[in-house]
Each structure stands twice: as C-alpha cells, then as structure tokens.
C-alpha positions as CSV (number, residue, x, y, z in Angstrom):
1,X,83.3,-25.3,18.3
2,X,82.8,-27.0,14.7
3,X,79.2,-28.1,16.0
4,X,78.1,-25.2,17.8
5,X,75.2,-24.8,15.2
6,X,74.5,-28.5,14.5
7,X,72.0,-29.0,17.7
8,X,70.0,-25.9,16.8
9,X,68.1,-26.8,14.1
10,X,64.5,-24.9,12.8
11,X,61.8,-27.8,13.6
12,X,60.8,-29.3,10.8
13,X,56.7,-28.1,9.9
14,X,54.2,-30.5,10.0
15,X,51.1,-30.0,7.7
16,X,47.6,-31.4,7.5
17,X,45.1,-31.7,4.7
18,X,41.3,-31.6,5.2
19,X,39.2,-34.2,2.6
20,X,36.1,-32.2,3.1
21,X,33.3,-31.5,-0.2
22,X,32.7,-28.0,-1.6
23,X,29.2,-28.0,-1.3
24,X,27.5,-27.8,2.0
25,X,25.1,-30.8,2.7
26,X,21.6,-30.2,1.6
27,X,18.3,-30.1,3.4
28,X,15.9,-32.3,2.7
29,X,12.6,-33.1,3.8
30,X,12.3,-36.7,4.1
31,X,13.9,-39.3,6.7
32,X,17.0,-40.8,4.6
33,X,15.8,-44.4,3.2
34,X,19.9,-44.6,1.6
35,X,22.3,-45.2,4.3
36,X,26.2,-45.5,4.2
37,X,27.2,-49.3,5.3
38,X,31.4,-50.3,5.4
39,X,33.6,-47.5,4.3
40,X,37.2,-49.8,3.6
41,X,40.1,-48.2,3.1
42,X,43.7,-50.8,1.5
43,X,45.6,-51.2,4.7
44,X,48.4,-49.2,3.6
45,X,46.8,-45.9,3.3
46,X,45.6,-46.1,7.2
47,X,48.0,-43.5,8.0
48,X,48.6,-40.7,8.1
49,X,50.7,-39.2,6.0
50,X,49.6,-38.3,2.3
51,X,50.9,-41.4,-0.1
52,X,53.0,-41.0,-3.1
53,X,54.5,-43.5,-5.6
54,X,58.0,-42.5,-6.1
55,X,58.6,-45.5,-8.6
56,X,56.4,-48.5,-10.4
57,X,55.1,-50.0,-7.3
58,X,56.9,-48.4,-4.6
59,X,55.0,-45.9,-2.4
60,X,56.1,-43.5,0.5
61,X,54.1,-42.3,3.1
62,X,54.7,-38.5,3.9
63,X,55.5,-38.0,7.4
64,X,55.1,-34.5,7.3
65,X,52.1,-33.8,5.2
66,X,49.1,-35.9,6.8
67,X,45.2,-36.1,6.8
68,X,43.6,-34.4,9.6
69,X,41.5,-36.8,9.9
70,X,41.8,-40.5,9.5
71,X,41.0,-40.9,5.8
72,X,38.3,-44.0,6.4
73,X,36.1,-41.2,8.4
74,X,37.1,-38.7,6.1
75,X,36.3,-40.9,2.7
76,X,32.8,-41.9,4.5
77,X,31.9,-38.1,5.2
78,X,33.0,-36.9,1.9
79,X,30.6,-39.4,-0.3
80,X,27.9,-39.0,2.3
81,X,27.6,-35.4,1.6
82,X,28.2,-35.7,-2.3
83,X,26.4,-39.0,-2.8
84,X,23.2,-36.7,-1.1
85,X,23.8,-33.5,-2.9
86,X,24.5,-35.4,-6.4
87,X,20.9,-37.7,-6.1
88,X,19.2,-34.8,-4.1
89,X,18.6,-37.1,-0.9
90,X,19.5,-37.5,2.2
91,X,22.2,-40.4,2.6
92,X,22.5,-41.5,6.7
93,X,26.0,-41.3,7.9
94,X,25.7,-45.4,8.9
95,X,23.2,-48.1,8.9
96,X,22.6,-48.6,12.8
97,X,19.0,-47.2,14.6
98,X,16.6,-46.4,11.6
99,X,13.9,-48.3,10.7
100,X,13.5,-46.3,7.5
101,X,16.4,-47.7,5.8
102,X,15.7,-49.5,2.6
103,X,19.2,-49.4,1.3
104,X,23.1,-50.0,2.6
105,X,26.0,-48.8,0.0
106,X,29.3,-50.6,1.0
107,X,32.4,-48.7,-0.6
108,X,35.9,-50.1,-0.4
109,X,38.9,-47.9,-2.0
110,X,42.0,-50.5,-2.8
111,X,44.1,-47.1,-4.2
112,X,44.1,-43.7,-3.6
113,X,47.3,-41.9,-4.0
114,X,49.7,-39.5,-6.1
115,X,51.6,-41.5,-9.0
116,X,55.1,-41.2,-10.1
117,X,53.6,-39.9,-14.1
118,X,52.0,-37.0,-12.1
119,X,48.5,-38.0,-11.2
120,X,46.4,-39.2,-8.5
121,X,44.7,-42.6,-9.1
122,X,41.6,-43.9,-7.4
123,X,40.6,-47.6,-7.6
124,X,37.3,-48.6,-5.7
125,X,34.5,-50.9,-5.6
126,X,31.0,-50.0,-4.3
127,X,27.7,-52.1,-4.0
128,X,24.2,-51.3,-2.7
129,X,22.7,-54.0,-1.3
130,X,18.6,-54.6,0.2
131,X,19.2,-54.0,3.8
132,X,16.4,-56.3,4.2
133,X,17.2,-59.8,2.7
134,X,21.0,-58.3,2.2
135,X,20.9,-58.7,-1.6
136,X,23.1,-57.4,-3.6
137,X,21.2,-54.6,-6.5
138,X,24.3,-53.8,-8.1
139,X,28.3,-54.0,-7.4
140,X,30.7,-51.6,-10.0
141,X,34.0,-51.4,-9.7
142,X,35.5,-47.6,-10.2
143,X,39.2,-46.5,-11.6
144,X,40.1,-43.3,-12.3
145,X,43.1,-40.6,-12.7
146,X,43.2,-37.4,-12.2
147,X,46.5,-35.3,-14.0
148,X,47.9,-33.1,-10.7
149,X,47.4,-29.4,-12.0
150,X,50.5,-27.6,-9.7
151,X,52.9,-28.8,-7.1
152,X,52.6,-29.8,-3.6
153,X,50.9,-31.9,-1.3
154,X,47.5,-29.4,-2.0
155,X,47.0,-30.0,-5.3
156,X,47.3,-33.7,-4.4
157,X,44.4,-33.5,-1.9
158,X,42.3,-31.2,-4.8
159,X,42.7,-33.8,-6.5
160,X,41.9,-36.6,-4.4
161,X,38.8,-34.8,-4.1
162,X,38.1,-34.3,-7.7
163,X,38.0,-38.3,-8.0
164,X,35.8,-38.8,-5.1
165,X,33.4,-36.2,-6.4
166,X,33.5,-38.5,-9.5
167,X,32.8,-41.6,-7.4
168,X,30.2,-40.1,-5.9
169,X,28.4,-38.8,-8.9
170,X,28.7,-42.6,-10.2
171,X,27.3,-44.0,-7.0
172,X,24.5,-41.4,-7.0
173,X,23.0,-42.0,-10.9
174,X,22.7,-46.1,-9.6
175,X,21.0,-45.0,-6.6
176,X,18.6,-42.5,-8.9
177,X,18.3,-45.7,-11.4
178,X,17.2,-47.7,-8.5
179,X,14.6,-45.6,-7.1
C-alpha cells in the first residue's frame, strides 16, 4: 500500500530549441558566386541535448532540452542566411552543381556551449578558400562569450544565436574585403 503512488509518476517534458536567424533570407538578384563548403561541429556536441559545463572542464548533455534539429544542419543554415544578409549576397547552401561558384567557406566550431560562470562560449575556425585551385584566401580563428541574460535553457539558445550572428558578421566583412 506504501507504493501505491510510486508507479504513477507525471512524465517528465521534453523540450526542443530552434537555432533559426531573426531576419528572413534576402532576395537577391544574382546567382550566388559564395557557397558554404564543410560545416564541423566537435564530436561531443553531435547530440542532442543542449550542453552545459557544470564544472572546469566537465560538460553535461541535457536529455531533456534538445535541438530540433541536428545542430551541424542547423549551424550551416543559420550562417548561410546571416553570412548573405550581413554581405548583402546570396551564399549557396553547399558547393555541389554550380558552375558559378568562385568561393567555398569551410567553418568548424570546436565549442559551443553554456559555461559554469554563466555564459555561452563559442570557439570556431572558418577559411574561404578558391574553389578553383583550392587555395586558401584567408583562415581566422573566432572565440567569443556571450554573459546569459535570464535563466533556462532559452536564454542559452538566444544566446547561442547572438554568437553566431557575431561569427557571421566576421565571416561576411572578409568575404566583402575579398570581393
């Protein structure tokens, strides 16, 4: 009789997170000449659950708060849009069937999670390479934080977003530069 109550139990709510840009994509008039290559993300944040450090160098995955939808598609659609809204061009989505394409940008994102001081931290490296003789133009590495305004899992995806738009913005002055 003790443990009449024990097997009922309210199921535990599972939440997802959308990494999608403010701004709508743009229109533009010419055939994209700027595509998006490899799109890396580290190994452990190919889950998922959202990842927090909960000490110096230990990290938990969330099993109830994820991504909805794998955060290597999501990263790549989120700095397609905003690389093309911050130059003012048209970035393609890959590098496969165009012709036009002058130029590949390779990002590869090594950390991207909530820290234990309460921030987010986001450490990349990008390069945009000839697609042509597959030089290398230029190759930065990026590392940022970003101070976590509120609680919950939300404000950890605003402000995953907030550094991307960053990255982005960094990616599209070089491409500008380049032109």
């Amino acid at each position: 009789m003790a443990c009449a109550g024990c097997s009922s139990s309210e199921p535990i709510e599972i939440r997802e997170y959308l990494l999608r840009p403010q701004a709508p994509n743009g229109q533009y008039d010419a055939e994209p000449i700027i595509g998006l290559g490899k799109v890396e993300v580290a190994p452990y944040l190919d889950h998922d659950g959202i990842v927090l450090e909960t000490t110096p160098g230990e990290l938990n995955t969330a099993q109830h708060h994820r991504w909805a939808d794998p955060l290597n598609f999501a990263i790549r659609r989120y700095l397609q849009i905003e690389i093309g809204r911050a130059a003012g061009l048209d970035i393609a989505g890959s590098v496969t069937n165009s012709d036009a394409l002058q130029t590949q940008i390779d990002v590869s994102v090594y950390q991207m999670h909530g820290t234990v001081s309460g921030s987010v931290k986001l450490v990349a490296e990008w390069q945009m390479r000839a697609i042509d003789s597959g030089e290398i133009q230029v190759r930065r590495q990026f590392s940022k934080t970003q101070t976590i305004r509120g609680d919950g899992y939300a404000e950890v995806v605003r402000a995953h977003a907030a550094l991307l738009d960053e990255l982005a913005a960094v990616i599209a002055a070089e491409v500008l530069r380049s032109e």
